[in-house]
N, C-alpha and C positions, 0 to 999 in steps of 0.2 A: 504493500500500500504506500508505504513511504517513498517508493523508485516511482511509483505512477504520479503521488503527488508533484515531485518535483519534473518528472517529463512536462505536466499538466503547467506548470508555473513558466517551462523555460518554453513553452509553446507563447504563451502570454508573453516573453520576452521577446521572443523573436517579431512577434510585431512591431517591436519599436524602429524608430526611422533611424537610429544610429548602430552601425553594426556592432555587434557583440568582440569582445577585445578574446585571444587565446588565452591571458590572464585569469579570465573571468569564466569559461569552461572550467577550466582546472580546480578554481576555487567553487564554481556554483558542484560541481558534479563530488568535487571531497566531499562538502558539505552534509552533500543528499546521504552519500554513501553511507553502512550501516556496517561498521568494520569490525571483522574479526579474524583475528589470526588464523581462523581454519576456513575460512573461504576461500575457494579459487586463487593461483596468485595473478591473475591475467597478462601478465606478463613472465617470461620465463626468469627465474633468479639468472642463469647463466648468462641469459640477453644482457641482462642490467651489467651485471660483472663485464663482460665484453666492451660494453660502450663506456665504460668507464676505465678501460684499459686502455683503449684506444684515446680515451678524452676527448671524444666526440659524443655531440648532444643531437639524437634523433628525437625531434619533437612529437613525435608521433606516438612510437615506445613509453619514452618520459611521459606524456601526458595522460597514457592509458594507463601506467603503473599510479600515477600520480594518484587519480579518478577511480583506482580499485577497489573492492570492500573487503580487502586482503590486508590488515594492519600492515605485517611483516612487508610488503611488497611496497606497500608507499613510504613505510622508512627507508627499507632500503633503494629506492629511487631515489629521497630527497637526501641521502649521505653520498650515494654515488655521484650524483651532478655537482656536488659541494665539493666533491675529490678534483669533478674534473674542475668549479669554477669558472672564474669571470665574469662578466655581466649576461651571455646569455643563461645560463646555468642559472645564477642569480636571481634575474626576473620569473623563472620557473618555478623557485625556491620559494618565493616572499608569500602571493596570496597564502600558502600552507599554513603561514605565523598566525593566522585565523581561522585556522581550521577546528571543527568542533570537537577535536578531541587531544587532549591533549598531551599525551605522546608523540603524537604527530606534530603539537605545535613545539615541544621541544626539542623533536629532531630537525624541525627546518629550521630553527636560532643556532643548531649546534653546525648543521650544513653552509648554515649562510658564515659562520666564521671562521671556518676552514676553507668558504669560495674564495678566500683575501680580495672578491672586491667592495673594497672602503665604501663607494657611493651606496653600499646597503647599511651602512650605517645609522642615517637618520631613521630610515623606516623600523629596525630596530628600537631605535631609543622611544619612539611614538609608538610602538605597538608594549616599549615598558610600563607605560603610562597605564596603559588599559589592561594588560594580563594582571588575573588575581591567582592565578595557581602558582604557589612557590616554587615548585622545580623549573616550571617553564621561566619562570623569572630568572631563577637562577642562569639558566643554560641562555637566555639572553645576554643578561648581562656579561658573563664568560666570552661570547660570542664579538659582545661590542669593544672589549679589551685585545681578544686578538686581534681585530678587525682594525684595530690602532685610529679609527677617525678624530676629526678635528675637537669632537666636544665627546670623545671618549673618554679621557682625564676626568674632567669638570662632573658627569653623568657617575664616574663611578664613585670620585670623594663623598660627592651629595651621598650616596647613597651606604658609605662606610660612615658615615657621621649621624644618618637620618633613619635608615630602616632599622625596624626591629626583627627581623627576619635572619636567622643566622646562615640559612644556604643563601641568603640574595646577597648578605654581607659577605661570606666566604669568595660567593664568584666574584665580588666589585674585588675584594684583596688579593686575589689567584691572578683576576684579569691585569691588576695594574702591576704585579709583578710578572706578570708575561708579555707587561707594556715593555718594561723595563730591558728586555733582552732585545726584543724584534722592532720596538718601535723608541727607542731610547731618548730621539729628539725630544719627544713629546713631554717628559717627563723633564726637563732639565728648568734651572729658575724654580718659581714659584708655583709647587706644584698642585696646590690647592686642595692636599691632602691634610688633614686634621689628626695630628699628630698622637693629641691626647683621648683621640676616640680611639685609636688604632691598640693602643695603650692598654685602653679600658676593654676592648677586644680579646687582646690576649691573658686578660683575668679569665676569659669565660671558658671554658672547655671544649665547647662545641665549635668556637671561632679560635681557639690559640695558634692552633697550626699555619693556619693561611695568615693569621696578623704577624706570628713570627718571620714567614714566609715574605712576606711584603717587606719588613722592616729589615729584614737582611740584603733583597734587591733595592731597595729603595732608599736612599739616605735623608732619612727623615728625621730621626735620633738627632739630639743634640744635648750638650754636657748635662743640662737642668736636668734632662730628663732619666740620667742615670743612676742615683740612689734609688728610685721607684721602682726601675726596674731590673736592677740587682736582687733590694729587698723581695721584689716577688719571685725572683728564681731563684733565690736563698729559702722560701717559706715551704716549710717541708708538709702544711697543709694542701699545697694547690698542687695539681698529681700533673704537672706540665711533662709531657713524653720529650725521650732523649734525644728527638727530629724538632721540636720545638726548642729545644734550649739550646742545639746544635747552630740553628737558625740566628737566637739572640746573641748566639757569643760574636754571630759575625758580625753582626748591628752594629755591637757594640765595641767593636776593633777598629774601626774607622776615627773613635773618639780619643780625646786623650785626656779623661777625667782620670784623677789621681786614684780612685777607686777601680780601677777597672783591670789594673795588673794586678792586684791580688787575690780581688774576682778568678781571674782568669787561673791563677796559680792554684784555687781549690780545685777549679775543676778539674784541670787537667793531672790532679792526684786522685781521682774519682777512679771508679770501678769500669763506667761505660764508655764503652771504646771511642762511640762517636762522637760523644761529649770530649773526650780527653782528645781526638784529635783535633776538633775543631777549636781548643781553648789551646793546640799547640800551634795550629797555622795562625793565629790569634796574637800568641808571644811573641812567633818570629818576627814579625810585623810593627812590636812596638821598641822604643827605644829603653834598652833595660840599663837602670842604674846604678848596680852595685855589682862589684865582681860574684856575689854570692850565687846572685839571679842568672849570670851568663851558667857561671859552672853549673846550679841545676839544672838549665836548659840542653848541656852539654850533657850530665847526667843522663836528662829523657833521649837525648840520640842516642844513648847507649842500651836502653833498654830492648830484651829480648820482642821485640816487634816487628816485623820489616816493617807494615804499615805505618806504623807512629814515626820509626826511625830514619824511613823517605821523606813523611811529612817533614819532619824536623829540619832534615838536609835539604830543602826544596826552601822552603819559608822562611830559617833561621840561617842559611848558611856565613850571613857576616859576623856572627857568632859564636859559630864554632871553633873550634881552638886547635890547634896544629896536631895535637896529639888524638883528639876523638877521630879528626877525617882520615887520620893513619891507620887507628884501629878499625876504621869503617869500612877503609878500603881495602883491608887484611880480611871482614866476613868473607864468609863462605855464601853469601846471597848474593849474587849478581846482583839481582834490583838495589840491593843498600850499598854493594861495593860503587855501581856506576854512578849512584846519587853521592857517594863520598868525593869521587873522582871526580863529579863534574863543580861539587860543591869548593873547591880545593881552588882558593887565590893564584898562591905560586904554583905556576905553571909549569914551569923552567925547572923545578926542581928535579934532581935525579931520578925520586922512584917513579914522579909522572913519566915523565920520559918512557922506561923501563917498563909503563902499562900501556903506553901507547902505541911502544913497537908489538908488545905480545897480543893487546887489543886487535891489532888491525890482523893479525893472523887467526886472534879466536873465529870461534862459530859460535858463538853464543849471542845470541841476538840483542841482550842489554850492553854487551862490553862495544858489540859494531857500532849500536847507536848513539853511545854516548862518547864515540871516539871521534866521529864525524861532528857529532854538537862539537867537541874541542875544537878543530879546526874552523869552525863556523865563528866559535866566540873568538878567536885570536884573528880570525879575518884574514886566511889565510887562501888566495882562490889559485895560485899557483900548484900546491898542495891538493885541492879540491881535485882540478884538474887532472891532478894523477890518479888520483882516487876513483874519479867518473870511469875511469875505464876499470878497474877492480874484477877480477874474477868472482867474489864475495855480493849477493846481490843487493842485501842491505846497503854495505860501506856504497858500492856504485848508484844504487838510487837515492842513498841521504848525500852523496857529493853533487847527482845530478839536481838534485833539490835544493841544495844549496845556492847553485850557479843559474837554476832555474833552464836547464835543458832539458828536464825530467818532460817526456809526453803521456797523460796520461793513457793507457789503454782504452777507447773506443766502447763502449758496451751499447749494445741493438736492446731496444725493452723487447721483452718476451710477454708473449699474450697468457692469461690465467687458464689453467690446465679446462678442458671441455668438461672432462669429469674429475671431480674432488676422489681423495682416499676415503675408500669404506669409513676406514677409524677416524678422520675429519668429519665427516657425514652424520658419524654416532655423536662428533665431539667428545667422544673418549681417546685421540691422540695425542699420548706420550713418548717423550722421546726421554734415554738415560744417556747423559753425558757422563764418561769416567774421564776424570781430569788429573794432572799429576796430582795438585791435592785431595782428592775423593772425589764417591761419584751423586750426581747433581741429577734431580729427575727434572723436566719442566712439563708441563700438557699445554697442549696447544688452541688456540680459540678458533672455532668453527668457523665465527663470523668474520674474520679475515683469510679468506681463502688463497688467495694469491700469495700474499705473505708464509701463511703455514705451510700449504703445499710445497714452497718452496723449499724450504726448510727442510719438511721431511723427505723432499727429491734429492737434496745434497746429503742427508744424511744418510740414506739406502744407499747411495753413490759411493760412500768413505768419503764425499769432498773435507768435512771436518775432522778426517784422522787427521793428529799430528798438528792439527793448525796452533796457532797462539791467541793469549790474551796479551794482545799489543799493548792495549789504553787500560790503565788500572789504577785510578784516580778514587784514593778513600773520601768515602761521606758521599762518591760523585757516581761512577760507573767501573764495570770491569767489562769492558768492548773484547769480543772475542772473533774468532771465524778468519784472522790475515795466515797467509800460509806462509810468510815468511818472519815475522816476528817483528815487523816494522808496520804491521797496515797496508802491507803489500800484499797481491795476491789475489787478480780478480778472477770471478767466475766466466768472464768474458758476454754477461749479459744485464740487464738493470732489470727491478721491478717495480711495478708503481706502490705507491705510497695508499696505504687503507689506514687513513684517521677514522679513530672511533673516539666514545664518549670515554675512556676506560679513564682512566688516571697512571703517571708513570712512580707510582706508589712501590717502595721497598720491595724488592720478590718476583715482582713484574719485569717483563723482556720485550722491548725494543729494537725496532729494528733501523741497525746503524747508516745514514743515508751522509752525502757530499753536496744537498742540494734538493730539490723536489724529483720525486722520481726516479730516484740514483744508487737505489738497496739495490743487493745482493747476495753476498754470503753472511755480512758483518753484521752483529748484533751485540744487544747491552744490556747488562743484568744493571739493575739500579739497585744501589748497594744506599739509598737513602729518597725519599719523598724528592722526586727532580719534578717537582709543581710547574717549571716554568716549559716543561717539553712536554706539555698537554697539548692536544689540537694540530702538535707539531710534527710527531715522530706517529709512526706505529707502534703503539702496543700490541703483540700479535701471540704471548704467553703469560706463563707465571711459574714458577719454582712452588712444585709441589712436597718435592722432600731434597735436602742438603745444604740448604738456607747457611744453613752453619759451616758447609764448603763452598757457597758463593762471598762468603766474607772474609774469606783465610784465599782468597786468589791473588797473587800477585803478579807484577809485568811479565807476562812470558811465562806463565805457569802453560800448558798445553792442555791439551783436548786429545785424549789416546784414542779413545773412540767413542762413537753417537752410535747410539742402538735402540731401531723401532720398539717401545715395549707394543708386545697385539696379546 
């Protein structure tokens, strides 16, 4: 009755003297539609997948899947055109922000901010006005923060200062710290962000995360405002998690209140890993005034960690003291010995010397790489030079990198498989990674097919026997999948990019891209809450069991082998 009513109305339209807009199909017919996920999809999921691969908008397709009474099929329409973007994709996208149901109105706010085109902005912030359902809200405003337009700033303060709503407040504090990375101008001067609501924010539990979040992209902090919020992450009443206080110590390292380095020196005697290294990149950063503070500092490089003890050589290095970078470069870790080595002023001295002739003969993939930084930091392109031709393929591609002759490899995008894997299909595809440090399960998400598939094609292949964790940056990512230990090492083809709603939250897996559209084998465990690579990257898994050997990875730790679990 309801499909006849609305025939019966758009009969009555159609008499009018001004023709009817494609806009206005799309919207009149969601409208009518009476949607459930087990109706019909009227358009084939494959089709959609396809034209989205392609990044090409067949209006026809899109507007039928748009118009279905197939929930699943008009979200995944309105995420697909949002993949491919720009303004026509865009105008296909918008009428949906009013559509009656709303799931669907919060997949076209999350589509329209992944289409990055900006001119959908205003119609955003005018359809904030009028939505009353808080998640659609939320995934607006999110939407208008990637989307970086001109009164994105202004829209989101008002609304950290104004709403009482803790997902609308989280997405304005998410959004403007993912202003922060992609749209940075916009943020600089006066940013009309309200400092001491942000503040009052991170009292609340429900909001600490994304206020801490913000105030560590954002330099908002200033000196007043540090005893308040020392005291509150001293107050062993407020139960703030170890990614939120990780967050404030960075805030608060930019500042140079006389309380803040010995703030920092509690933490970083604490228990929690992430806490201690983030209160150590923290130290290294400030200027310490007593001999007592360098020698602790000195102390914590020596501690049994690689991770703390990188940290430490990376952020403290004008600190360290002739005899810790000796004993550092004496470990038996590559990763700590080439952070000693590159950490190390005199250059000139004998044992350097003495590591950089056996350096340039090792195979071990940190001593090649941090041998070539050497010559980079002494500015050395005669050197280089020789080195470009290197039989070693590391030393020859960080020389050719250096002198900027490096070309990268070519890759053709590959079209998304016609049929998905059964164990994709069930969404019960897991894959076990045994790594030198232990072995790692992840499962894989259905609804990124292109991405997972791929995945599980390179791993039935052997492509990730053997590969490395090239990029192993604590609190940040451990990037794996280079076959030669530098991020080298392509699959010789690209795949497109599936943004989803997911969040790139601790345990979740990422897929590593150079660019829009530029994945292939490389991928990223997030070893901490990377809030600002929402919207941005593929989320395409999650670490279901070894959580505790995704945080013990270090540079150049390997991948023995990838094994389907069926």
């Amino acid at each position: 009755m309801r499909i006849l009513h609305c025939l019966t109305a758009l009969s009555h339209h159609s008499k009018l003297a001004k023709p009817l807009s494609l806009a206005f199909f799309t919207l009149f017919f969601a409208g009518c539609s009476v949607l459930t996920p087990k109706a019909a999809p009227c358009v084939e999921t494959q089709v959609l997948y396809r034209l989205a691969d392609m990044r090409q908008i067949n209006e026809t397709a899109f507007n039928k899947a748009l118009a279905c009474d197939n929930l699943e099929t008009v979200q995944l329409a309105l995420i697909n055109l949002g993949r491919i973007g720009d303004e026509q994709a865009s105008n296909l996208i918008l009428p949906l922000l009013k559509h009656s149901n709303a799931r669907v109105r919060e997949t076209a706010a999350f589509a329209l901010g992944i289409s990055l085109h900006k001119p959908a902005t205003p119609n955003l912030i005018e359809q904030l006005e009028q939505e009353k359902n808080s998640k659609v809200r939320a995934a607006i405003v999110l939407a208008i923060g990637n989307l970086g337009g001109d009164q994105s700033v202004h829209t989101l303060a008002r609304l950290i200062e104004n709403t009482e709503d803790a997902q609308v407040a989280n997405a304005a504090m998410q959004g403007l710290g993912i202003m922060s990375v992609f749209h940075r101008h916009l943020l600089t001067g006066d940013t009309e962000i309200e400092v001491a609501r942000v503040i009052d924010r991170l009292r609340d539990e429900e909001t600490a995360l994304k206020a801490s979040f913000l105030l560590a992209r954002v330099p908002l902090l200033r000196d007043p405002h540090v005893p308040d919020v020392i005291a509150l992450l001293r107050d062993k009443n407020n139960s703030l998690d170890s990614a939120t206080q990780a967050f404030m110590i960075r805030a608060l390292s930019r500042l140079g209140h006389k309380d803040i380095t010995p703030f920092l020196w509690e933490k970083v005697g604490g228990e929690n890993n992430a806490i201690q290294i983030a209160a150590a990149q923290a130290l290294g950063i400030r200027t310490l005034t007593s001999a007592d503070q360098i020698q602790a500092l000195n102390d914590l490089a020596l501690k049994e960690s690689p991770a703390l003890q990188v940290t430490v050589l990376q952020s403290a290095r004008r600190w360290m003291t002739p005899q810790t970078l000796k004993a550092l470069r004496e470990s038996d870790n590559s990763w700590v010995q080439s952070a000693a080595f590159l950490a190390t002023n005199d250059k000139a001295q004998p044992e350097v010397q003495k590591l950089v002739k056996a350096w340039l003969e090792s195979d071990d993939p940190n001593h090649q790489r941090a041998v070539i930084q050497y010559f980079v930091e002494l500015d050395m392109p005669p050197v280089l030079k020789q080195l470009a031709e290197s039989d070693k393929a590391i030393i020859r591609i960080g020389a050719q990198r250096a002198l900027n002759t490096y070309q990268e490899p070519k890759t053709e995008p590959q079209a998304t498989p016609a049929e998905l894997p059964d164990l994709l299909e069930k969404g019960a595809a897991k894959v076990k990674l045994t790594t030198t440090q232990g072995d790692i399960v992840i499962r894989l998400f259905k609804d990124t097919p292109y991405t997972s598939a791929n995945f599980l094609r390179l791993a039935e292949s052997g492509f990730y026997e053997n590969t490395y964790f090239h990029r192993v940056i604590p609190n940040f990512v451990a990037q794996g999948g280079s076959q030669l230990g530098d991020g080298s090492g392509s699959v010789g083809y690209s795949i497109r990019e599936e943004l989803n709603q997911r969040s790139h939250l601790k345990g979740t897996i990422g897929m590593a891209t150079a660019g829009k559209d530029t994945g292939g084998a490389q991928f990223f465990f997030n070893l901490a809450p990377n809030l600002h690579l929402d919207s941005n990257y593929t989320v395409f898994a999650e670490v279901v069991e070894g959580m505790d050997i995704v945080m013990s990875l270090e540079q150049n730790d390997q991948i023995l082998k990838a094994e389907i679990i069926k």
